[in-house]
N, C-alpha and C positions, 0 to 999 in steps of 0.2 A: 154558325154555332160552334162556339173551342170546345176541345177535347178533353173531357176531364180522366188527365193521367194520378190522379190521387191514388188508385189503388196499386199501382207501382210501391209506392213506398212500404206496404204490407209483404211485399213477396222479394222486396231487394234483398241480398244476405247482411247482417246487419255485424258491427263491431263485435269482435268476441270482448268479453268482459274478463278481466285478471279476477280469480277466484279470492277470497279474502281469507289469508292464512291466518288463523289462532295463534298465538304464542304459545311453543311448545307442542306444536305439531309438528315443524319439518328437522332436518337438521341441518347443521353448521359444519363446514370445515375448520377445525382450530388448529394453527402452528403456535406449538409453544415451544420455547428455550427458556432453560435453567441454570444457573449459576452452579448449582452441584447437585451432586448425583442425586435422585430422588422419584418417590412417587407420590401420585394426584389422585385425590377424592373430586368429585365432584355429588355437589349436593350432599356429603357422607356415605358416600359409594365409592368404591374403588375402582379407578381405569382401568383396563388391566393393559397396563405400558409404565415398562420402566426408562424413566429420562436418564440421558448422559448428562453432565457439566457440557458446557457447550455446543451442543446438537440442538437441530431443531426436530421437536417430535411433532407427526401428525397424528391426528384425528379426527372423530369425526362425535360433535356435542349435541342435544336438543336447544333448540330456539329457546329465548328467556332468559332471565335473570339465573346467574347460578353461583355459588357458591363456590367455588375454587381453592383446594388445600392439597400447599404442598410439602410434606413431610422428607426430608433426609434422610437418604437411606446411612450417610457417614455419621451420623450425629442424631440420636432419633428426638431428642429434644427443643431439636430448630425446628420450627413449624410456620410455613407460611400462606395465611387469606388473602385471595383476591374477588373481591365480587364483579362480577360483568354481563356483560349485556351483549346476548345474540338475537338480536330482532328480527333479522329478515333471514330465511329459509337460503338453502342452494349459493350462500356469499361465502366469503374468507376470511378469516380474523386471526388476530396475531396477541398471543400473552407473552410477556417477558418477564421473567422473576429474577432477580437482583438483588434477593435479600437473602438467602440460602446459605450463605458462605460464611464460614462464622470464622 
């Protein structure tokens, strides 16, 4: 008569499962560089970091779709929109603005 090992499988440790992130739950590391001196809104919020002309600035955004304005501080006139996209949590991302420079 075989051995029925079926109830093995109830007590084996089983795959942990990756938890399913919301957008706009975790955050992003962003590197951005800018063409000239200036500061960033994001979504109509202010970062509180002021960019050089050629540095790279870090920070640290929410996941999602966002809104990205970066105003001049040499020329308060120049104003520059990026929208972008932070999808996944705990990754790195990079914005370059090249339009700054008047």
């Amino acid at each position: 008569m075989p051995i029925d090992f079926s109830f093995l499988q109830n007590v084996a440790p089983q795959p942990e499962e990756k938890p399913v992130e919301k957008p706009g739950t975790g955050m992003v590391n962003v590197a951005v560089r800018v063409d000239a001196d200036c500061y960033m809104q994001c979504d109509g919020e202010y970062v509180d970091i002021q960019m050089k002309a050629g540095q790279v600035t870090k920070t640290e955004l929410p996941t999602g779709q966002h809104l990205l304005e970066f105003m001049s501080t040499e020329n308060p006139n120049v104003k520059v929109d990026k929208m972008v996209d932070f999808p996944e949590s705990g990754k790195n991302y990079l914005v370059v603005v090249n339009e700054l420079k008047a």
